[in-house]
C-alpha positions in Angstrom: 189.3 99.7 28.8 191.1 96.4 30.0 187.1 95.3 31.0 186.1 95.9 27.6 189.2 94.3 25.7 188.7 91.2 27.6 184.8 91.0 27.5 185.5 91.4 23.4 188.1 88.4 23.9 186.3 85.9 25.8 183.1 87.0 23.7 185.3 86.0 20.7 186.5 82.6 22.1 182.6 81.6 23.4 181.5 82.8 18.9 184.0 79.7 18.2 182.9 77.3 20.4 179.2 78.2 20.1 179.2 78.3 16.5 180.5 74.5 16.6 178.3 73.0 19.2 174.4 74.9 18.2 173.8 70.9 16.8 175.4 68.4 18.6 173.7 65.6 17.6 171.3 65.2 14.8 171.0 61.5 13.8 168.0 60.2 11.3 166.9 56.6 12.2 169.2 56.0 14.8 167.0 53.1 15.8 164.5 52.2 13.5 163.0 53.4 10.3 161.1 56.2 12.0 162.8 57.5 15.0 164.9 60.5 14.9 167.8 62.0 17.7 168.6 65.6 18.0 170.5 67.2 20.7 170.9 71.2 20.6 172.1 74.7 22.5 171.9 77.7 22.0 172.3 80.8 24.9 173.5 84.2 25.6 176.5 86.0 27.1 175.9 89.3 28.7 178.4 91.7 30.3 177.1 94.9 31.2 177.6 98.2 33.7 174.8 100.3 35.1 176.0 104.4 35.6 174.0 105.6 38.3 173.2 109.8 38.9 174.6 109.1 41.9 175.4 106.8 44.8 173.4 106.9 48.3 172.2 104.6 50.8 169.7 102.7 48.4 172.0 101.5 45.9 175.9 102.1 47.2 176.1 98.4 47.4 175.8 98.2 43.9 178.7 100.0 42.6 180.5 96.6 41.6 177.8 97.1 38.8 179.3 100.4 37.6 182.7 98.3 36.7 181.0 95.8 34.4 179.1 92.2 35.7 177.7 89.8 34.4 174.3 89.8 33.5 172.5 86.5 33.3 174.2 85.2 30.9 172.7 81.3 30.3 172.7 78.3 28.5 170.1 75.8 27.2 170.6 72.2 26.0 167.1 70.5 24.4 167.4 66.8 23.6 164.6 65.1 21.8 164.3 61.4 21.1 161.2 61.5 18.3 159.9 57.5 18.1 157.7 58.3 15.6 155.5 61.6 14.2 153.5 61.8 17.1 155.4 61.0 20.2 158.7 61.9 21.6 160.8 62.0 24.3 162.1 65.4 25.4 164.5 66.7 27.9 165.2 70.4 28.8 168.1 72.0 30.7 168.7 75.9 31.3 171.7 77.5 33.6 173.1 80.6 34.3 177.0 81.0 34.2 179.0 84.0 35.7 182.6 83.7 33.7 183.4 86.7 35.9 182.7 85.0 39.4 184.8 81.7 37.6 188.1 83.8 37.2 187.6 85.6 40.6 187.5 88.9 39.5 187.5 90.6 42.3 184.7 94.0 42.3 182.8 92.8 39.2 180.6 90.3 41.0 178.3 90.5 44.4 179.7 88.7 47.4 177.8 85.3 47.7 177.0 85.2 44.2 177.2 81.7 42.7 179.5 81.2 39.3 176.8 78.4 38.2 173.1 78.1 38.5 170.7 75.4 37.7 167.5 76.9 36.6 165.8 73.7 34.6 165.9 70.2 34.5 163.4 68.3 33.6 162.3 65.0 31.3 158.6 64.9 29.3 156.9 63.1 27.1 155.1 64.7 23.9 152.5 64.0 21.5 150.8 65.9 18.5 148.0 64.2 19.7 147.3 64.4 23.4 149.8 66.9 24.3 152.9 67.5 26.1 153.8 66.1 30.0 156.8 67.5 31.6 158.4 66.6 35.0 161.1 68.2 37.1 162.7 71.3 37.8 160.7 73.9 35.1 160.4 77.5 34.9 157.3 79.0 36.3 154.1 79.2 33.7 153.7 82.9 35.0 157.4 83.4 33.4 156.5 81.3 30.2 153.8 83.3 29.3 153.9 86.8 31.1 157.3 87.2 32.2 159.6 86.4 29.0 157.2 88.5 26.6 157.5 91.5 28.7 161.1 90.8 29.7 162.0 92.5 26.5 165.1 95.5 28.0 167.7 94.9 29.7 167.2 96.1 33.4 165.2 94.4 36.2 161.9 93.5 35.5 160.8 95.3 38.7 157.1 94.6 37.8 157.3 91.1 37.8 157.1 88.8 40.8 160.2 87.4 40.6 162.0 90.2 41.0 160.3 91.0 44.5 160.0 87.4 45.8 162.8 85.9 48.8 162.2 82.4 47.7 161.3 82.6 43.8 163.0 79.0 43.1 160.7 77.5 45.7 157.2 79.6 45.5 156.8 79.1 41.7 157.6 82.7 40.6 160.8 81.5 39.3 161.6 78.1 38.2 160.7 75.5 40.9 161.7 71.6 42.2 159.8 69.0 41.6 157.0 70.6 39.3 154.3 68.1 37.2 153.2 70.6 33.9 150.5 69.8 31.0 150.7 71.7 27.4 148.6 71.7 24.7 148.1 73.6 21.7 145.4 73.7 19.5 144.6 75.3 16.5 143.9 79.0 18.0 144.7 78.9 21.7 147.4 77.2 23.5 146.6 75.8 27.6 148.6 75.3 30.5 148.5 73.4 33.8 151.2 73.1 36.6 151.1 71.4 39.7 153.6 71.8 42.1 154.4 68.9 44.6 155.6 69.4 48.3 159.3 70.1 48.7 161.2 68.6 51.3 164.3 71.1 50.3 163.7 74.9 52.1 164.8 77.9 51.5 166.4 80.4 54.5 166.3 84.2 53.8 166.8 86.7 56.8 166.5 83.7 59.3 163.1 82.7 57.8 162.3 79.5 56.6 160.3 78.5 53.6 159.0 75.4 52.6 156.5 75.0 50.0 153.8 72.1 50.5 152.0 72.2 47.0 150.7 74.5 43.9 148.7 75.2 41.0 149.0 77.3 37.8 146.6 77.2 35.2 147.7 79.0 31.9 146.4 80.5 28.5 147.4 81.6 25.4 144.8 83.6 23.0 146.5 83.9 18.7 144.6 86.4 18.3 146.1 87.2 14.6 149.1 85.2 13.3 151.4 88.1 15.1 149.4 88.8 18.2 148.7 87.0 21.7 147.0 87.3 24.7 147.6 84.9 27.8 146.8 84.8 30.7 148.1 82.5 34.2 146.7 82.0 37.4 149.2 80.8 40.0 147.9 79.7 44.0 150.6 78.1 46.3 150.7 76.9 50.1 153.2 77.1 52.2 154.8 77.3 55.4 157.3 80.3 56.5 158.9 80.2 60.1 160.9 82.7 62.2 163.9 80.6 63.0 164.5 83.8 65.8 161.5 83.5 67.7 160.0 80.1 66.7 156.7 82.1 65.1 155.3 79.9 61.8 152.8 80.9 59.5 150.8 78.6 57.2 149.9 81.2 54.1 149.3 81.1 50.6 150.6 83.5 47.6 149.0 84.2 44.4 149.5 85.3 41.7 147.2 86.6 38.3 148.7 88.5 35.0 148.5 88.8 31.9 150.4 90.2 28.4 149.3 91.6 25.3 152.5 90.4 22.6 152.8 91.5 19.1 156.0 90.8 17.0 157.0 91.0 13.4 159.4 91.8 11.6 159.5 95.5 12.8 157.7 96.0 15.4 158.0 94.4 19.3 155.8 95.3 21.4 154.8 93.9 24.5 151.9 95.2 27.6 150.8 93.7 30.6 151.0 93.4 34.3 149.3 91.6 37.2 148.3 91.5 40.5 150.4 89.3 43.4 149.8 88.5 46.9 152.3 87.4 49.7 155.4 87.5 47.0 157.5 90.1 49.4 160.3 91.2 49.2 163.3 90.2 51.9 163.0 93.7 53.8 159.8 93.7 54.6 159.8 89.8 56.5 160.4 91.2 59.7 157.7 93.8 59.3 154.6 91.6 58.2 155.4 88.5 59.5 153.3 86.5 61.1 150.0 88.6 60.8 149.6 90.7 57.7 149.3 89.5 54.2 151.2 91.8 51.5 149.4 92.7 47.9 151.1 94.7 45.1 150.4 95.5 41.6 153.4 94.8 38.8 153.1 96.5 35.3 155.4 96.5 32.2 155.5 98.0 28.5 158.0 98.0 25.5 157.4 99.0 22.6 160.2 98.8 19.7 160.5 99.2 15.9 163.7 98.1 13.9 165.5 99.7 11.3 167.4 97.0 9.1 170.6 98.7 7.9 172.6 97.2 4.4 175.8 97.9 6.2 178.0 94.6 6.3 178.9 94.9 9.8 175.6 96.7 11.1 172.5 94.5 10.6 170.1 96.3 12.5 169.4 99.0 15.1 166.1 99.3 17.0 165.1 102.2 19.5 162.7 101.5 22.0 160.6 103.0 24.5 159.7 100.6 27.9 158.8 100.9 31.7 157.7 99.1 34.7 156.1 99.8 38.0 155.5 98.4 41.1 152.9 99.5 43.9 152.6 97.6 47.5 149.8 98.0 49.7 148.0 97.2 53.1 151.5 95.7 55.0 153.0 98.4 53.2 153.1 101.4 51.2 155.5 101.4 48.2 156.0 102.9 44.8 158.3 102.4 42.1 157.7 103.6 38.4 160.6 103.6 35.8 160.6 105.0 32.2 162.8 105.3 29.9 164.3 105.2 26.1 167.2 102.6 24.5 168.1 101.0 21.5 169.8 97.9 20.6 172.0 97.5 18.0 172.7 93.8 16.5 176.2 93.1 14.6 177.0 90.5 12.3 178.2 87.4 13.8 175.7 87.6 16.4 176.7 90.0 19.0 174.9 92.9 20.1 175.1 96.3 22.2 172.7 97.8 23.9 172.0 101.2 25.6 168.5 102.2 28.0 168.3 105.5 30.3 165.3 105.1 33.2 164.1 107.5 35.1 162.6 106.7 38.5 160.3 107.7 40.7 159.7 106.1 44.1 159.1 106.4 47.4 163.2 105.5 48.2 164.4 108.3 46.0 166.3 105.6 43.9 168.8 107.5 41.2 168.0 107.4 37.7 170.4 105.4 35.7 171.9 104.1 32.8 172.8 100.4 31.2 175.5 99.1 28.9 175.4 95.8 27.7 177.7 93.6 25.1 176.2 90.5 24.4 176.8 87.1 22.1 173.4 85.5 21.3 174.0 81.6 19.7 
């Protein structure tokens, strides 16, 4: 009960600075006749408790998550400088922020768990003409146009790469450093191109070191009606991973290949799709493949939603869902995860939200089933 009185609190005190900071700036000829400045946020605050059937060796660590954590909530700030109707000047930013971790709440956080996390940074130049160029720190085209349309419940998006990956800010299956991207969009198809220059920062997980030396991701969106999508991304890295133990290194690559079926109206959200990825392993299993094997696995996910708007003047809406995920490893290993379940989500006025999911697993690790909680703030 305190947990929930003061998530309601802070959620209140985030609605009135939120509400006066979604346009910061929005000035008309600041310059010149023709020119235009707008600088916007907008984000989401999640705090939420999983209820596991029960507690063994495969998820004990996780009880902090039974008291309420924080999950993901994040930020975004968008600046664009428009010179004229066709070009502009753009810059993107995007953070996760743990207001848990901040006050030191003991038992609701993960030891080592950052309060603050950059997760894009970037400057690019765009044009209605010859598309859009975009240089920095950028989220992964895999998550662009795979992940986020799938990424539609609230629990971990076990069929994606980035859930399994030990260095998914650095190998592209997250957001990644130092990251050159091409978009353009034409009248019934959208493309994508990414390439990923060397990093001289690594990444250490389990005594291995990471190092990426360069990438390439090639995406593309299908409209196939005004409501429905297909895309599609390729994604090939090379890199270097060392054995800081025994001084073994491995030059290897990873790939990755998915794609998503989206359709979304008014009522209905529904989103398909999976993909195949190879050498994106998880931390565990380092010390088992490493140097000599190369690891494949399979990653699906489905939602499907339809919502009920309500003429209540607190209640807006409530949709129930059905989703699930899976995950299958194979030749270094032998693994299988596949989770099912029903929620529903219920939206408020004012802009916050609840939601509620049951899964029900089945896997090799005889993982509980379990159930979520969330309260969330959406600006």
């Amino acid at each position: 009960m305190k947990y929930l009185i003061t998530s309601i609190f802070t959620l209140y005190l985030l609605q009135q600075h939120a509400y006066a900071n979604v346009d910061i700036i929005n000035i008309d000829q600041p310059l010149h006749n023709e020119d235009q400045l707008k600088i916007s946020t907008h984000g989401s605050y999640r705090l939420q408790a999983l209820l596991f059937d029960e507690y063994n060796e495969m998820n004990e660590k996780q009880k902090y998550r039974r008291d309420g954590y924080n999950a993901a909530s994040k930020f975004y700030i968008d600046a664009e400088y428009k010179f004229n109707d066709d070009l502009a000047l753009l810059y993107g930013y995007q953070a996760f922020f743990n207001p848990l971790k901040t006050l030191n709440w003991q038992g609701h956080y993960q030891n080592g768990e950052q309060a603050f996390t950059r997760e894009q940074s970037y400057l690019g130049l765009s044009s209605t003409t010859y598309g859009t160029v975009k240089y920095g720190q950028i989220q992964s085209l895999y998550y662009d146009l795979i992940g986020q349309r799938l990424d539609l419940y609230d629990y971990a998006v076990i069929g994606q790469p980035a859930a399994w990956s030990s260095f998914a800010h650095y190998d592209g299956s997250a957001s990644t450093k130092n990251t050159l991207r091409y978009e353009k969009k034409f009248q019934s198809f959208d493309v994508y191109a990414a390439y990923l220059l060397n990093n001289h920062d690594t990444d250490t997980q389990q005594n291995f070191l990471y190092q990426k030396k360069q990438g390439l991701s090639l995406g593309l969106d299908l409209r196939l009606q005004p409501n429905l999508s297909l895309s599609s991304v390729w994604h090939h890295v090379d890199a270097n991973l060392r054995d800081k133990n025994n001084h073994l290194e491995k030059k290897f690559n990873q790939e990755m290949f998915g794609s998503a079926l989206f359709y979304n109206n008014d009522r209905w959200l529904i989103g398909v799709g999976g993909g195949w990825y190879k050498n994106i392993v998880p931390n565990y299993l380092l010390k088992e493949s490493f140097p000599q094997k190369d690891i494949e696995a399979y990653g699906y996910q489905y939602y499907v939603g339809y919502k009920f708007n309500l003429e209540h003047p607190f209640l807006q809406s409530i949709r129930p869902y059905i989703m699930g995920y899976g995950a299958t490893f194979k030749k270094a290993m032998h693994y299988d995860r596949n989770d099912y379940g029903f929620g529903f989500a219920l939206k408020f006025k004012y802009k916050f939200g609840f939601d509620f999911e049951h899964f029900f697993t089945q896997d090799s690790q005889h993982t509980p089933d379990v159930s979520l909680f969330r309260l969330r703030y959406d600006w």
